[in-house]
TORPA-943723 format. One line per 5 residues: number of its first residue (from 1); their letters; for each residue x, y, z of N, C-alpha, C, CB. Coordinates in steps of 0.02 Angstrom, whole numbers, plus 50000, padded with zeros to 5 digits. Glycine has a CB too. Layout:
NUM = a = X Y Z X Y Z X Y Z X Y Z; ...
//
This chain:
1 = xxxxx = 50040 49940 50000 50000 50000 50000 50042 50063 50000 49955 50000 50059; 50103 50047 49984 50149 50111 49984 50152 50126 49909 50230 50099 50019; 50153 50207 49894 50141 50230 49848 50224 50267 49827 50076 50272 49861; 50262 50288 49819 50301 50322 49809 50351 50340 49905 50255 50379 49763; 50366 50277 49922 50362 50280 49990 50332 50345 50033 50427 50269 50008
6 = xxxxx = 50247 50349 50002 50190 50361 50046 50140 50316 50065 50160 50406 50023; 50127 50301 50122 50059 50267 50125 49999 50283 50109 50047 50254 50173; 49956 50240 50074 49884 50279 50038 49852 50269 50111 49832 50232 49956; 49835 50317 50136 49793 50301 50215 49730 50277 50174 49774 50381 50282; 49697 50310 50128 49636 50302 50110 49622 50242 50072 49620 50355 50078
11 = xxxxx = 49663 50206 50043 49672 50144 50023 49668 50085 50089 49739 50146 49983; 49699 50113 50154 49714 50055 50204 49637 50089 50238 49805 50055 50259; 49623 50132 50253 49559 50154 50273 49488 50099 50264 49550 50218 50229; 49485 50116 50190 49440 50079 50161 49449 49993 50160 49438 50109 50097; 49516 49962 50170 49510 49920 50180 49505 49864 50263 49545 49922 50139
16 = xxxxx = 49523 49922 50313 49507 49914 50371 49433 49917 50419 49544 49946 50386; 49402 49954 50369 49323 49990 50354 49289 49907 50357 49310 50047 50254; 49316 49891 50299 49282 49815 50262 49290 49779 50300 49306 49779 50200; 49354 49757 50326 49375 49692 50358 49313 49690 50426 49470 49696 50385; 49336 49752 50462 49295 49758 50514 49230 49774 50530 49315 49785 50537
21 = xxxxx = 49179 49779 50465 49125 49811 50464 49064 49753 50498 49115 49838 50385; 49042 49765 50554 48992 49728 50588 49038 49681 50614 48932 49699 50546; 49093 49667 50672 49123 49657 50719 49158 49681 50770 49141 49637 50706; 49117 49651 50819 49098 49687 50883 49175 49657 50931 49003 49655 50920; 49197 49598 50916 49236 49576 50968 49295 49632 50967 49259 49496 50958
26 = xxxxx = 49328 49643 51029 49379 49702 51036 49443 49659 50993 49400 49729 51133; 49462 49589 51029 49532 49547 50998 49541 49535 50950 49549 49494 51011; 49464 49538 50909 49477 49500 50819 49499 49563 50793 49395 49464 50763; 49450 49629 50816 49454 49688 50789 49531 49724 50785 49407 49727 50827; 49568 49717 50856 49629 49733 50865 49694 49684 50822 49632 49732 50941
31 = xxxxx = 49691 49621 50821 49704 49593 50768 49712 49615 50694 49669 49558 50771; 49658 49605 50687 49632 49648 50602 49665 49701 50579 49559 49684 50600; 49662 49757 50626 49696 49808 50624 49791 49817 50640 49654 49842 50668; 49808 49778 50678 49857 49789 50683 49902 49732 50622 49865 49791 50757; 49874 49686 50579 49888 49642 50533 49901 49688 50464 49827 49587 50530
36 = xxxxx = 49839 49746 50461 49838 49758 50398 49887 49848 50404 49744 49751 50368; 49869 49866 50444 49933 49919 50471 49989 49902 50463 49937 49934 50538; 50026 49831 50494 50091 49817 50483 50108 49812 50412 50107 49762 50516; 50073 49784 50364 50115 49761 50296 50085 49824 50274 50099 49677 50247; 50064 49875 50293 50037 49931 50236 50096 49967 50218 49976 49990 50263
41 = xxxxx = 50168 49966 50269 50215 50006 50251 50276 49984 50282 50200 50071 50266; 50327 49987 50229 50389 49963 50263 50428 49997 50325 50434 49960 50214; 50394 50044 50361 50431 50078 50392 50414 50055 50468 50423 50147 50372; 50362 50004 50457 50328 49981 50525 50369 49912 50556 50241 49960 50509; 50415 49901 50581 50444 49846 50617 50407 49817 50662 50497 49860 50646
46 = xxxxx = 50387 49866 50712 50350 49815 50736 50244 49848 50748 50402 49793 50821; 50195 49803 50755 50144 49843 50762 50108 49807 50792 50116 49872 50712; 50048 49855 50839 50003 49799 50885 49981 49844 50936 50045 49728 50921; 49960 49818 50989 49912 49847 51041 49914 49822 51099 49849 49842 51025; 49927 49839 51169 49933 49844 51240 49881 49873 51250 49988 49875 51270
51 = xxxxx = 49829 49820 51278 49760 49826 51319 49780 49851 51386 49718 49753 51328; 49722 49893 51404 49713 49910 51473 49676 49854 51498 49678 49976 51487; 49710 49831 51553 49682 49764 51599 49666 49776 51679 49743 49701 51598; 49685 49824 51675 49682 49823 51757 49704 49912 51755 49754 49754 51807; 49697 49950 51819 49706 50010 51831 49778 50035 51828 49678 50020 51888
56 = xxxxx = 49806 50077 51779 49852 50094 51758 49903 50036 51746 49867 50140 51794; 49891 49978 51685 49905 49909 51676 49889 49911 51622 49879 49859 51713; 49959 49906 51576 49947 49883 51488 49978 49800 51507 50013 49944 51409; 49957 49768 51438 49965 49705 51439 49973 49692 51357 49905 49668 51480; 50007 49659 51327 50028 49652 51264 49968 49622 51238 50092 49615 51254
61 = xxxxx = 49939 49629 51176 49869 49609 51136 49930 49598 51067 49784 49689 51127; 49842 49581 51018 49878 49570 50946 49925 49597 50927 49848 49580 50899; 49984 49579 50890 50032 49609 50853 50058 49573 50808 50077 49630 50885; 50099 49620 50784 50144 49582 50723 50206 49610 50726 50118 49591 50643; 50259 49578 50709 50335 49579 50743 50365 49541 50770 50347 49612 50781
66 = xxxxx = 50408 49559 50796 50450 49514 50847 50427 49505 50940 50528 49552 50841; 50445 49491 50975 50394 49492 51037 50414 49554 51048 50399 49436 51105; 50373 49570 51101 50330 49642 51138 50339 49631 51195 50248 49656 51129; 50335 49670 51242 50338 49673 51301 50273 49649 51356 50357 49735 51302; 50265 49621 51393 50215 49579 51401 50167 49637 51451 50242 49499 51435
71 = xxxxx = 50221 49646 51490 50177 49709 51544 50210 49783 51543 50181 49686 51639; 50169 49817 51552 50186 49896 51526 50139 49929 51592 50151 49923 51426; 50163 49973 51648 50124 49998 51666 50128 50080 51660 50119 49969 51719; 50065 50115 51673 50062 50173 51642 50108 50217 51648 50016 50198 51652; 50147 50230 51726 50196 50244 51728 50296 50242 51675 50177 50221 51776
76 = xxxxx = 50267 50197 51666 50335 50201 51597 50325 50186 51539 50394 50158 51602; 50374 50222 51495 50387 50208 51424 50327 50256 51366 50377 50115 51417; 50352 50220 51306 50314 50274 51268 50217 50254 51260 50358 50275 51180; 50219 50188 51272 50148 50153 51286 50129 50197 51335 50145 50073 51313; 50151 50179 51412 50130 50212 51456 50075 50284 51461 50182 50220 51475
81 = xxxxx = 50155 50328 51429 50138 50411 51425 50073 50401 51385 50203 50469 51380; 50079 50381 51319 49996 50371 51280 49949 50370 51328 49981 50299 51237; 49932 50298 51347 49871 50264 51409 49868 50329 51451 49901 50182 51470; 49932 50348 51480 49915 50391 51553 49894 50457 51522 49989 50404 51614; 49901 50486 51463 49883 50527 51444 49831 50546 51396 49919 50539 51438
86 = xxxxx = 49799 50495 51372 49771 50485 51308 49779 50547 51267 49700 50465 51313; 49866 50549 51226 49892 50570 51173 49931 50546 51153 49906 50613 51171; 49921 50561 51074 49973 50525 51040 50031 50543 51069 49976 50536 50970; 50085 50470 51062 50155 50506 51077 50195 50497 50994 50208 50457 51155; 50229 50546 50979 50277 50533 50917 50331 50550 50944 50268 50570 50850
91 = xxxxx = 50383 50499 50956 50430 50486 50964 50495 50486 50909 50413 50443 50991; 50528 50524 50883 50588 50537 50827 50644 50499 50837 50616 50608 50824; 50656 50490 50906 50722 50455 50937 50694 50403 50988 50776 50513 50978; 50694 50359 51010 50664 50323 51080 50732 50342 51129 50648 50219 51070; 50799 50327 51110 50860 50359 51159 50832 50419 51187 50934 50381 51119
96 = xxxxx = 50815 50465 51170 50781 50535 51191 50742 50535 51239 50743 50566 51145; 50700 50487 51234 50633 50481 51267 50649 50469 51355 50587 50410 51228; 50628 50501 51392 50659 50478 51461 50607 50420 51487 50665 50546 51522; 50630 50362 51507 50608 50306 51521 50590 50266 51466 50563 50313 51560; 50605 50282 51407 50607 50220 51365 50594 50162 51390 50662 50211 51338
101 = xxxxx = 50560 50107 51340 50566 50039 51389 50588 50003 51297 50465 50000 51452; 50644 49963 51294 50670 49940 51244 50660 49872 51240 50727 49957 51242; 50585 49863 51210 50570 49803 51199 50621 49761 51147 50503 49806 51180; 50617 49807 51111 50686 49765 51053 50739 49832 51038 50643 49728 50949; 50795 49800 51041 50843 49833 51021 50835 49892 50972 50878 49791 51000
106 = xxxxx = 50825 49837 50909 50809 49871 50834 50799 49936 50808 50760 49851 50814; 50731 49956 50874 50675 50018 50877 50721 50083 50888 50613 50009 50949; 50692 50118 50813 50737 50203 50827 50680 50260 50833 50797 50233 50746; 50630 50236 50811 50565 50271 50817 50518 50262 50854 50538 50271 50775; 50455 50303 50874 50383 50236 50865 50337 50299 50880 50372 50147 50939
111 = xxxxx = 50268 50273 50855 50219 50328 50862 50166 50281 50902 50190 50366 50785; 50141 50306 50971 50091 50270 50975 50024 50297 51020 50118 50213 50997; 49978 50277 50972 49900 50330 50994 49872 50270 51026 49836 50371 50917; 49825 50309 51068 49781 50274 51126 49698 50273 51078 49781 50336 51217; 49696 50205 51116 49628 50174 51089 49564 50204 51115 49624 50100 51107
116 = xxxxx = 49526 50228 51104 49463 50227 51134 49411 50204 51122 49446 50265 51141; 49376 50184 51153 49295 50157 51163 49224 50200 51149 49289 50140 51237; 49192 50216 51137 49120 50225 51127 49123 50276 51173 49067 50164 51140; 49139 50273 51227 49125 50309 51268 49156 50353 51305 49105 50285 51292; 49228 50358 51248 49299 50400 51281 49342 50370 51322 49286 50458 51323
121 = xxxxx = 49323 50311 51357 49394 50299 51399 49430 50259 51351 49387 50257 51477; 49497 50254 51349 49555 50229 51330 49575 50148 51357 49603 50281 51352; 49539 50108 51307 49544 50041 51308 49630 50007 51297 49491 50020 51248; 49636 50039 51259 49711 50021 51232 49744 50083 51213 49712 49971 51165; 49837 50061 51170 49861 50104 51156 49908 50075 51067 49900 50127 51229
126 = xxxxx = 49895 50101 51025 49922 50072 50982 49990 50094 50961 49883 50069 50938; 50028 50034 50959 50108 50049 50952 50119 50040 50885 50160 50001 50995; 50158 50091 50850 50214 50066 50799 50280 50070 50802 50210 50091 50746; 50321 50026 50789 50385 50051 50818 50418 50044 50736 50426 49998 50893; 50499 50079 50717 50517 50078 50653 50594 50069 50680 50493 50146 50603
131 = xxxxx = 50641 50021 50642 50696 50023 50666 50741 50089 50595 50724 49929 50677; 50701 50140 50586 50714 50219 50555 50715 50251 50600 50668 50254 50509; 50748 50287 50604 50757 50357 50647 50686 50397 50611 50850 50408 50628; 50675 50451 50653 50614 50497 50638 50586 50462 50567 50639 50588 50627; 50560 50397 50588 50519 50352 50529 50449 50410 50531 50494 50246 50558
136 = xxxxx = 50410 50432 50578 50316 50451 50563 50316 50530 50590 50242 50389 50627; 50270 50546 50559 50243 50615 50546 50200 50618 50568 50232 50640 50493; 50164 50687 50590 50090 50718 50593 50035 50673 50554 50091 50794 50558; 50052 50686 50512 50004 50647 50445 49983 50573 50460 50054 50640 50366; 50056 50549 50512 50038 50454 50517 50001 50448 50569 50104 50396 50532
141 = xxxxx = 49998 50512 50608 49958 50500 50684 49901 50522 50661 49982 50543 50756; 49876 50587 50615 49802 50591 50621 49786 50551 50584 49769 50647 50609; 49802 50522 50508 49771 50473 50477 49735 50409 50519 49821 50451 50435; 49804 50371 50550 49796 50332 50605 49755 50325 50664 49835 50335 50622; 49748 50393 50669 49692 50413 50752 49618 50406 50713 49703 50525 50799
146 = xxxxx = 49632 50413 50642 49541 50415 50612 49518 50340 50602 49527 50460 50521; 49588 50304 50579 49561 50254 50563 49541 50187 50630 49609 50237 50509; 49586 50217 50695 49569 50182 50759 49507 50214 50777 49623 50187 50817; 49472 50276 50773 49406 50294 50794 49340 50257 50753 49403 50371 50786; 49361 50251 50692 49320 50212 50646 49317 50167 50657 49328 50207 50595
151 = xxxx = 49368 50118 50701 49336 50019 50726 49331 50036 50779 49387 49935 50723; 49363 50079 50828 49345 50064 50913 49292 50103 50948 49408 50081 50959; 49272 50149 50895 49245 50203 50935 49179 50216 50920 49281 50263 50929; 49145 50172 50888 49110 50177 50846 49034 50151 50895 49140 50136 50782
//
């Protein structure tokens, strides 16, 4: 789905639209999404989602990549700040970032927006990580934030 190394959001849009249209389960849905996100662009190493399970408690959900970090609590890392804040974080450097948590080496980037529910609270937090330096832009977070409001929020 990369165009001129751009991603067609509106191409992965419409096809995340489909996959998910009239499914309700949160895991198939988070799945789905984080399956067709990963191969949409080479810049995504790793991709997926840390559920909120418990009170200020991420927990690794669907992904694609290499393993993930199993527990994340809100207090650290770039997951964390998301959940505890519900904002995107775009991250250019992860070295930069104070409290990094270095699930894999590899990671020089990562952008990751918080999930929400129907009803505004922040179910999850969706990670991308890129082993590129300043791999994502403005453009990858709002595209991205429309297309997570369109399955989760709905």
């Amino acid at each position: 789905m990369t165009t001129n190394n751009r991603l067609d959001y509106d191409a992965l849009s419409g096809t995340v639209a489909a996959l998910t249209e009239g499914e309700d389960d949160t895991v198939s849905l988070m799945a789905t999404v984080a399956c067709e996100v990963h191969h949409a662009d080479d810049r995504f190493d790793w991709t997926g989602f840390y559920r909120v399970v418990a009170p200020e408690l991420l927990k690794i959900g669907p992904y694609q990549g290499g393993h993930g970090c199993l527990v994340i609590p809100f207090s650290r890392g770039v997951c964390g700040a998301a959940a505890r804040t519900g904002q995107v974080q775009l991250v250019p450097d992860v070295e930069a970032f104070p409290g990094h948590i270095a699930c894999a080496s590899s990671t020089r980037s990562e952008l990751v927006l918080p999930v929400f529910d129907a009803s505004g609270a922040v179910i999850a937090v969706f990670d991308i990580d890129s082993n590129q330096p300043d791999a994502f832009t403005q453009a990858d977070a709002d595209h991205l934030s429309r297309i997570l409001a369109g399955v989760f929020s709905r």
